[in-house]
N, C-alpha and C positions, 0 to 999 in steps of 0.2 A: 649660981649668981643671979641677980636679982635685976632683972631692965626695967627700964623706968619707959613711959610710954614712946621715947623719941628715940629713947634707945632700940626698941624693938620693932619702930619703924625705918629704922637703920638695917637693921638684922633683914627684913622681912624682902626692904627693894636689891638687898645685897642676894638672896638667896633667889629672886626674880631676874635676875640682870643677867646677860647670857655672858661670858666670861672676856669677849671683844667689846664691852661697853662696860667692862669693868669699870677703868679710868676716868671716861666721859661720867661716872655715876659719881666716882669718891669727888671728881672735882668739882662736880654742881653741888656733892652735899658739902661738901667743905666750904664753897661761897655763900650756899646760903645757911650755915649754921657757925658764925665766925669766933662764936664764944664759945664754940662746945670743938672745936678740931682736937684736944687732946683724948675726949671720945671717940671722934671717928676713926682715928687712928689705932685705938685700942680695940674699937669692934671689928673694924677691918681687919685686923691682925688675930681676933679670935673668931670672928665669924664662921671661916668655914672648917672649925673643928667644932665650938658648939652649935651650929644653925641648929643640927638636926634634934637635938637633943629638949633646945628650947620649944621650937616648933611642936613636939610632942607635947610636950607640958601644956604650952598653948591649948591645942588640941583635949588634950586629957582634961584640964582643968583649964576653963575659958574664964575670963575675969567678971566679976559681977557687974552687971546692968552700970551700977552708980561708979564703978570706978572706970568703966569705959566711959561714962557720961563726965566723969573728972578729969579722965587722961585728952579725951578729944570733946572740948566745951564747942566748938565750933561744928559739929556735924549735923546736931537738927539744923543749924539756921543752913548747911550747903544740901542737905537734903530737899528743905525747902525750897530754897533757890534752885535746885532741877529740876522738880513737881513744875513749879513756873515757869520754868524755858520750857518744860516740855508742853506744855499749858499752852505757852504764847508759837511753838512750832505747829500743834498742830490746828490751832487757828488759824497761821499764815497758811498750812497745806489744807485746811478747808476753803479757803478761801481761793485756794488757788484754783481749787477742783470745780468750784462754784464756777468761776471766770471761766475757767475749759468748757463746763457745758454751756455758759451762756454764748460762745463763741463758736461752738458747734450748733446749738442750733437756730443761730442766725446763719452760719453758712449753710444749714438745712433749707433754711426758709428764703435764702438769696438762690437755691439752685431750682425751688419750687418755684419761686418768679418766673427764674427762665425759661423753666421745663414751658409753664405757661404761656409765655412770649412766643418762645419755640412752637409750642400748639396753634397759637392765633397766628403766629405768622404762615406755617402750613397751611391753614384752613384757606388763608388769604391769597396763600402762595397757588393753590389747588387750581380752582377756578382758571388764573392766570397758565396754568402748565397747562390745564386742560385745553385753554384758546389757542395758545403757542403750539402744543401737540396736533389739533384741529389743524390748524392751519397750513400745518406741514403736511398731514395725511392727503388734506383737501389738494392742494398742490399736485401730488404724486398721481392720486386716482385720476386726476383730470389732465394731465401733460403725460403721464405714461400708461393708461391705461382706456378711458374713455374717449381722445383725442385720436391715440393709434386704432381703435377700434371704428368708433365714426369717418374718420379720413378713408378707411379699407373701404367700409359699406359703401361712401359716398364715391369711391374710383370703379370699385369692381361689381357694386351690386351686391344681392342676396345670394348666399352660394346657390349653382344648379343642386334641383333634386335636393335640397335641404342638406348638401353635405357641407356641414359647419365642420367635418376634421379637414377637410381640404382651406377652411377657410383660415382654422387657426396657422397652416401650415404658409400663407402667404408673408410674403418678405417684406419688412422693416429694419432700418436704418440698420442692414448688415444683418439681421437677424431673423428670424418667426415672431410671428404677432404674438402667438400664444409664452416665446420664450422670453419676451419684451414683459408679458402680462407678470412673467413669473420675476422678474429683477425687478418690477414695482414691487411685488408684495415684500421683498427680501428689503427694500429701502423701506418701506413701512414698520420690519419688527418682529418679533414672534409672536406676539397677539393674534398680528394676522398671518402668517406661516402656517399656522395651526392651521387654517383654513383649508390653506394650498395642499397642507401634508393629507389630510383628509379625503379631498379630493382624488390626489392623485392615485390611491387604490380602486377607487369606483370611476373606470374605463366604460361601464353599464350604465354611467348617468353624466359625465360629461365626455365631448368629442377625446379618440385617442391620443390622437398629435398634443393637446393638451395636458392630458394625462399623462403623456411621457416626461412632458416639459417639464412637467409638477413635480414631479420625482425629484426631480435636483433639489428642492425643498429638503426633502428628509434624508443627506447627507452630502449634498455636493453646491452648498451655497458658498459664498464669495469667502474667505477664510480673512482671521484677522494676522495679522506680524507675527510670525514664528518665536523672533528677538524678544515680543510682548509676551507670548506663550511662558518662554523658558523663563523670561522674570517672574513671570507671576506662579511659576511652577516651583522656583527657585524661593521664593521669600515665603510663599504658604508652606513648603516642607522644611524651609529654616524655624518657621513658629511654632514647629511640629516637634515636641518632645521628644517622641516616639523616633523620631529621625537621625541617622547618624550622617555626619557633616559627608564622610566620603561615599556614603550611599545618596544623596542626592548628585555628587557630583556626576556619580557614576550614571545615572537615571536621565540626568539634563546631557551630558554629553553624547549620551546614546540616542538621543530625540531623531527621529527623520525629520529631512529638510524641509519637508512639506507634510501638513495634516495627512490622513489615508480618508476621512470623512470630515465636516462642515456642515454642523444643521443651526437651527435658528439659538440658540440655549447656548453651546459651545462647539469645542473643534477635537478631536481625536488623533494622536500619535503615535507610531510605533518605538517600541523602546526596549530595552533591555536593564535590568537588574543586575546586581552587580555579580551574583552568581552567574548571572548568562540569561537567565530567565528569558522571554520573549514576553511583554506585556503592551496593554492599551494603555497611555493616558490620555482624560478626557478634561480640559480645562474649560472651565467658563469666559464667555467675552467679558471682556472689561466692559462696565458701563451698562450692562443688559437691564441689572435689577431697575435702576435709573427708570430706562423707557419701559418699562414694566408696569412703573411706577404711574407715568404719565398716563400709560395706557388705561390705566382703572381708573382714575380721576377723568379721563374724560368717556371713557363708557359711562361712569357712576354722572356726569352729569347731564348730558344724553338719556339715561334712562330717566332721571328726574325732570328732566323737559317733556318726556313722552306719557311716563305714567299719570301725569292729571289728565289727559286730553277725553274729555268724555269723550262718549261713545254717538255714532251720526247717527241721527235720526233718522227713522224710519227704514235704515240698512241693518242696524244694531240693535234689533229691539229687546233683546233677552238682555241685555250687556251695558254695562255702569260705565263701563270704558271704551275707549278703542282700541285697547289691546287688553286684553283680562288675562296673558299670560305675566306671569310673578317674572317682569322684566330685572326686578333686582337679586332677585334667589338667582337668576340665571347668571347673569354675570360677575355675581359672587363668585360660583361655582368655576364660571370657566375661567373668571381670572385665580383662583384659589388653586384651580389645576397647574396655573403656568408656575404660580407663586412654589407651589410643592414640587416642581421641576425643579426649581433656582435651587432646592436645599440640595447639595451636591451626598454631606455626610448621610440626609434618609434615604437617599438613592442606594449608599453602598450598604445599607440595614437591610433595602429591599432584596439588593442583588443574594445577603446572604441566606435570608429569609427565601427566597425565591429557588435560592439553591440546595433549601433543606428541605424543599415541598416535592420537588419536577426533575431534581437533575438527575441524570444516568448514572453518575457515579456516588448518588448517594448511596448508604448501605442497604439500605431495603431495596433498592434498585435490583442490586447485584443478588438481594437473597430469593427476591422476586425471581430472577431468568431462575439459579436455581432449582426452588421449589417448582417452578413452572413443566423445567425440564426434566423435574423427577417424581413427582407427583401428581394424580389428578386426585385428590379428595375434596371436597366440599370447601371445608373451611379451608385451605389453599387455596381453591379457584374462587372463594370471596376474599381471599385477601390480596391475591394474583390482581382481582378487579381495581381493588382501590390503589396501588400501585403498577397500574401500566401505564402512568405515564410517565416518560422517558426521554430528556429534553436535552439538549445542550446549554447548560449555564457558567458561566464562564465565575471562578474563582476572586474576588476582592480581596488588598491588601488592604487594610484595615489602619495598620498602623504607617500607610502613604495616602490615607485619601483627608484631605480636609475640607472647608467652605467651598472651594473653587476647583478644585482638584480631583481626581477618581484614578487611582490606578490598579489594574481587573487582567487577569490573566487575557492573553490574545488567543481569538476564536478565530482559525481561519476558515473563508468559505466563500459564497456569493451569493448573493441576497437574490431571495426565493424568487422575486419576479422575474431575473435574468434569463428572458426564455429565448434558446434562438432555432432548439431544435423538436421534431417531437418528442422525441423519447422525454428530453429533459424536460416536455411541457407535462408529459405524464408521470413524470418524476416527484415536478414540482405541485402536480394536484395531488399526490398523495399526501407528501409532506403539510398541502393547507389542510387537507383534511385530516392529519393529527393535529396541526393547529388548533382546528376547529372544536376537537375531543380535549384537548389538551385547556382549551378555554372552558368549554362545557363541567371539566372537570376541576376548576377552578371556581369557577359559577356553580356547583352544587354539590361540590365533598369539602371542598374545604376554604372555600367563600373568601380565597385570599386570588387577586385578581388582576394580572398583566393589561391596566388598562389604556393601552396605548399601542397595539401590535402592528402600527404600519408596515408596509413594505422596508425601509429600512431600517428595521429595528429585527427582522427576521431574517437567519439566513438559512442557507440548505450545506450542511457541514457533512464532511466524512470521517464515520467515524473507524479509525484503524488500532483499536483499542482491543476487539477480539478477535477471537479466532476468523472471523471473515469481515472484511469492508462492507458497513452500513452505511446509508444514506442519514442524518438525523437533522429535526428542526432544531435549530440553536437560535437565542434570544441574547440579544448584547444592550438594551436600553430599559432602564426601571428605574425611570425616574416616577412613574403614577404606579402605584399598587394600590387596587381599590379591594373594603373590606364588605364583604355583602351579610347579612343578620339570614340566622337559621332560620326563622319566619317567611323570608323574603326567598331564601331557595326553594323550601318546602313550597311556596306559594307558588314557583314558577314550572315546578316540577307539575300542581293539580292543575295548573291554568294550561298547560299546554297540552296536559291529556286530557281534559274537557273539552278544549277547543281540538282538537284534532280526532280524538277516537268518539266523542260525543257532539262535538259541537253546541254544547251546552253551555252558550252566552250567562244567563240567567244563574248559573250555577258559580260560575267565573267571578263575578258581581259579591255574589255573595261570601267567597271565599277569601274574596279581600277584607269585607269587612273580620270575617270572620281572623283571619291574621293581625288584623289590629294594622292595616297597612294603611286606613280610612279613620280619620277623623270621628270621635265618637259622632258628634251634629250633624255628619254624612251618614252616618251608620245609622243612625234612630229615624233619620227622615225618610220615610216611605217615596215621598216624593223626587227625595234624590235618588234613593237607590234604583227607582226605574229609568229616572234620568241616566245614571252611569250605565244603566242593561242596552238603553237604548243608543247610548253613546259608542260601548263598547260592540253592537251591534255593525253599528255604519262602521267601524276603525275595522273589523273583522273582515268586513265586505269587500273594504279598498285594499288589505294587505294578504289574505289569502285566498288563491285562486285554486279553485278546487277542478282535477280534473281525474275520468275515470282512467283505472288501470286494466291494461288488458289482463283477462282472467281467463283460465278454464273450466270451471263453474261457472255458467249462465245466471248464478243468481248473486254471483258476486257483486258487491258495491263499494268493495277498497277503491278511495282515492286518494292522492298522495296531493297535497294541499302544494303549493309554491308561493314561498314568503319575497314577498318586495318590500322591504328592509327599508327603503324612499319614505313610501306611506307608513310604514312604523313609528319610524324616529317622525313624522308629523304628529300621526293618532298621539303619540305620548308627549310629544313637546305641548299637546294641547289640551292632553285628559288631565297629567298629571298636576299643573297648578289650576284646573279646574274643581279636583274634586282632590284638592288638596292631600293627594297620596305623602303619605310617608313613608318617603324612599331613600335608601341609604347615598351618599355624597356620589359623584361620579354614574348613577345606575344607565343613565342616558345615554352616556356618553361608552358605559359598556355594552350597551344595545348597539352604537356605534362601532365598535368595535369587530363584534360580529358581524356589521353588516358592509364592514372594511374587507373579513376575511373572506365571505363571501363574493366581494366584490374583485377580488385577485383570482378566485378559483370560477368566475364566471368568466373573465379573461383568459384565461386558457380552453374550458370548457363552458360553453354556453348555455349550456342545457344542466349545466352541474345546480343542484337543488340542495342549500344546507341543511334543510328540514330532514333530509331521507337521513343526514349523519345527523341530527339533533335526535328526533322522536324513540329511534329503538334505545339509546339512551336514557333518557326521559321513562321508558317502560319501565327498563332494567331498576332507574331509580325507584319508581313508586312500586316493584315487588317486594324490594328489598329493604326499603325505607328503614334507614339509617339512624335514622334519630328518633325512631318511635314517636314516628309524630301523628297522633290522632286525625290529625285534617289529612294526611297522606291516607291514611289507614281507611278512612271514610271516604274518600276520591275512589279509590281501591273498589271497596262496597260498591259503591254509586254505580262505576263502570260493569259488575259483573250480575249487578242483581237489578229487576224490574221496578219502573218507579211505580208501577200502580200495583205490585203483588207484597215487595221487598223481601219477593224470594229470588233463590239465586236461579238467576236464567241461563241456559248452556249455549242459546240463540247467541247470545250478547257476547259469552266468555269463547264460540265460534269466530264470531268476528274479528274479535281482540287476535287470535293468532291468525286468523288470516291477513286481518292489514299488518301485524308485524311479520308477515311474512314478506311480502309483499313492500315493504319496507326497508327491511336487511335484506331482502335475497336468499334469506336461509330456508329450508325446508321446514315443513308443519313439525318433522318429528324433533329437529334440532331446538326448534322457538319452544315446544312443549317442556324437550329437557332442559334447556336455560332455565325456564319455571324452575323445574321442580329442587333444579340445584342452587338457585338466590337463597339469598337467607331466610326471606318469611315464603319460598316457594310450598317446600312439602306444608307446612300449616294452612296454607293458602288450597292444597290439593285436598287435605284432609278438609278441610271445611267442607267443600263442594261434594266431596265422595260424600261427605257423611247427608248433609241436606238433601244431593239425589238419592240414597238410599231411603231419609224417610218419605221423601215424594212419590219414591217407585211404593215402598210400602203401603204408604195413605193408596195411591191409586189402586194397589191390588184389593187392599180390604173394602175399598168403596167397590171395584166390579164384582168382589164377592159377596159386596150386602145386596148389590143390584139385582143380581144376581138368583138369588134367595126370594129377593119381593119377586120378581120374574116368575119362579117355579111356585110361591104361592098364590 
């Protein structure tokens, strides 16, 4: 049978139509084809025996061009007419697209206003923070600090006999002069905290009663709301991904009633995990960043009031200023220190970092006792070296600690300066003096650097982990880890065996340049570089004191040098923006550092000298010199051979073990075999054997030429 084109579009939506819109179909085409219903009812009725049949044919044989174009005359022009809707849609959706960005970046260009606004209003706002902060400082220093001090002088006088500890210990409004001085600096801030914390290790340069005071700085200052704690503990590990709802509950409900420590930065809790865990958290005060904030704005404008000030006439004659230290690199630095305290997350990067270099129970730790305990070959006891040290570093969770927040496995112990007896006082001196090695070795293997070791941030832990109970230094604060450049160790390694086994200022001088530590326009200038010899001269004079060691040899002249770490941190506060050293961030303040630890282990023992633990150190480095570093390698030379022959002297390489004898303690034959078992020791031994043998040769053959002319 034969369909005519209306008919086959009958056939077509009949064979489309799912079989529940059957009806709804036959009755639309039936209204809308009202002269043809004796068709629809005959196709309907044959439809679904022939669909399939026609469909094929369809298919097989499709109708030509001109008879589609006779049966459907109206398709170009609905063709057309969609070409044009689709035409005029996607004009309206260009246009729409256009109005999005023009609306986006006027809201780009309204939020750069503000940013702007926001900028000039800081700028404006600064000045005004800085007078308000001023003003409040000035208040404080003056009613609780120079007021209680002046009022003493003026009742009781100068103390007898210059004892200023007896003076701070006089009584104020219920309290010590000196514990009055310390809850000024605590209203003041942690800018100035820092100070006090500072202080209170070096008992060797202000009165004790003082020093004791100051202590309560670096973990038992005025604490803030516990209720504030656990809120702010509470909504930082609710923003916390990582966190699940019932393990902060568990966390906050285990909180103690009260901190276990209070320093200037935040406050410290004891706690537990929901395992049972025993943990620290360390939460930041509310508000800190705030006066942080104020604090740099008015340092930063104070030094802009100070650095034009030329310099007085006729007192200042070398000098463009009155102060020619780089007053803004300074305060940069030391506000940049407090600023990198505030980031709570680089702390817990430090703490793990810290725990993959030092701690005891890292795995090289434990392979270290090992090999130690089972082997003595060479290459053991150089690797024995660079892993003996053995620290207690306490564990971070990682996925608990956020902005404000730190929560770190708990180190129990008591903080190293707790002295009440002797043993413990010689307990506690040994423990500074792994400190001390434990810095040293930070400072020149691996240039990653706990720049902040106060007293309380150190404690004296026991450790019950092995076969016997150990004494161990344990470290609970990282918030500063300072990065020191291989240049800069290598440099401190030659500088200190110049200056102690040579005393060769002049060489010292040069070796900076030569480190690239000195500005080229310092380095090329003849005139400066004597200037720094002669600088470095006077700094030498005031900070080490050389005294002879008793010897058994009458022609010995070992002396063992005694550093005052005072005059240091001056000579460099005032070489280094003189002759514009370039020195890595914090270096100052790791000189500080040292001269913190020293300043605890001269409180117990007063005669205790950190040089005697720095130098054989310092040796072991420059034998063994780690980084192949030619300026080491050439230090090395310089010390064992003659500057006017630059042959090897055995005078010279005599001396060398007798002051490290005399040094460590150890015997000549032990200091010999240390040599020879370092890593450049035997090459170091071969060299000398080999040049004394052709020396002893040269000599034989010259008394045998002598010899000869003689007998003719």
């Amino acid at each position: 049978m034969l369909l005519n084109s209306t008919q086959l579009l009958v056939v077509i939506i009949a064979i489309i139509t799912p079989p529940q819109a059957n009806a709804f179909t036959n009755t639309n085409l039936a209204s809308l084809m009202p002269n043809s219903h004796h068709v629809l009812q005959a196709t309907t009725t044959t439809t679904m025996t022939t669909a399939d049949s026609a469909l094929e044919e369809m298919i097989m044989e499709p109708p030509p061009v001109e008879e589609t174009k006779r049966d459907f005359p109206d398709l170009e022009a609905v063709e057309s007419s969609q070409e044009l809707l689709l035409e005029e849609q996607k004009e309206q959706l260009r246009e729409e697209i256009e109005a999005q960005q023009r609306e986006i970046e006027s809201q780009i260009e309204h939020l750069k206003t503000e940013k702007q606004q926001q900028q000039q209003q800081e700028e404006h706002k600064g000045p005004s923070m800085a007078a308000s902060r001023a003003l409040r400082l000035f208040d404080i220093v003056f009613n609780d600090i120079i007021a209680p001090i002046y009022t003493t002088l003026i009742q009781r006088g100068l103390p007898p006999n210059g004892d200023w500890d007896q003076f701070w210990g006089f009584p104020w409004n219920g309290k010590t002069l000196a514990d009055q001085c310390v809850l000024a600096l605590e209203k003041m801030g942690p800018t100035y905290v820092k100070f006090g914390q500072a202080l209170a290790s070096r008992p060797d340069i202000v009165p004790r009663s003082l020093a004791q005071s100051l202590r309560t700085l670096q973990d038992s200052m005025q604490p803030f709301d516990t209720l504030i704690a656990k809120e702010i503990i509470q909504q930082e590990l609710a923003n916390s991904s990582a966190s699940h709802e019932e393990d902060i509950q568990a966390l906050v409900s285990s909180l103690s009633d009260h901190p276990v420590a209070a320093a200037s930065i935040g406050q410290v809790y004891s706690g537990h995990l929901a395992n049972g865990q025993k943990v620290a958290i360390k939460v930041q005060r509310p508000g800190i960043r705030e006066i942080v904030q104020q604090d740099a704005s008015l340092l930063h404008t104070i030094v802009q009031m100070v650095e034009p000030i030329p310099a007085l006439p006729g007192l200042q004659k070398n000098q463009e200023r009155l102060v020619e230290t780089n007053l803004k690199g300074a305060v940069d630095e030391f506000m940049s220190r407090i600023v990198e305290e505030l980031d709570y997350r680089n702390e817990a990067n430090n703490i793990q970092t810290f725990h993959q270099l030092y701690s005891h129970r890292r795995p090289t730790a434990s392979s270290n006792r090992q090999r130690s305990s089972s082997s003595s070959s060479n290459e053991n006891k150089e690797h024995e070296e660079d892993n003996r040290i053995e620290v207690v570093v306490p564990e971070v969770y990682m996925d608990l600690c956020t902005d404000q927040v730190i929560v770190m496995e708990w180190i129990e112990g008591t903080h190293l300066v707790d002295l009440e007896t002797d043993s413990s006082s010689q307990e506690s001196l040994a423990l500074i003096q792994q400190c001390i090695e434990c810095t040293l070795s930070q400072l020149l293997d691996t240039g990653v650097l706990h720049a902040d070791p106060h007293g309380g941030n150190l404690l004296k832990v026991t450790d019950t982990s092995g076969e016997q109970e150990i004494k161990r230094l344990g470290y609970i604060d990282f918030g500063l880890l300072s990065t020191v450049p291989v240049q800069v160790r290598d440099g401190l390694v030659c500088a200190v065996a110049e200056l102690v086994f040579a005393r060769n200022v002049t060489a010292v001088a040069n070796l900076f340049g030569e480190l690239q530590l000195l500005p080229e326009d310092i380095v090329s200038d003849p005139s400066e570089r004597m200037a720094l010899t002669v600088e470095l001269q006077q700094a030498m004079a005031a900070c080490l004191k050389y005294e002879p060691v008793p010897s058994s040899s009458p022609t010995s002249s070992t002396t063992i040098p005694s550093l005052r770490f005072d005059k240091l941190l001056d000579a460099l506060t005032r070489l280094v923006p003189r002759f514009r050293f370039q020195l890595p961030p914090y270096f100052i303040n790791n000189a500080r550092a040292l001269g913190t630890l020293e300043g605890m282990a001269r409180e117990i023992n007063p005669d205790f000298n950190v040089l005697q633990t720095m130098y054989p150190y310092i040796l072991g480095r420059l034998l063994s010199n780690p980084t192949n570093s030619p300026i080491v390698e050439a230090t090395v030379q310089s010390l064992i051979r003659s500057p006017v022959t630059g042959k090897i002297d055995m005078q010279r390489i005599k001396k060398l073990v007798q002051d490290a004898t005399v040094l460590t303690g150890y015997s000549k034959k032990k200091v010999i075999l240390d040599v020879l078992q370092s890593r450049n020791g035997p090459r170091l031994a071969k060299t000398v054997a080999k040049e004394q043998l052709k020396q002893a040769v040269a000599r034989r053959l010259s008394f045998v030429k002598r010899t000869k002319r003689m007998r003719l």
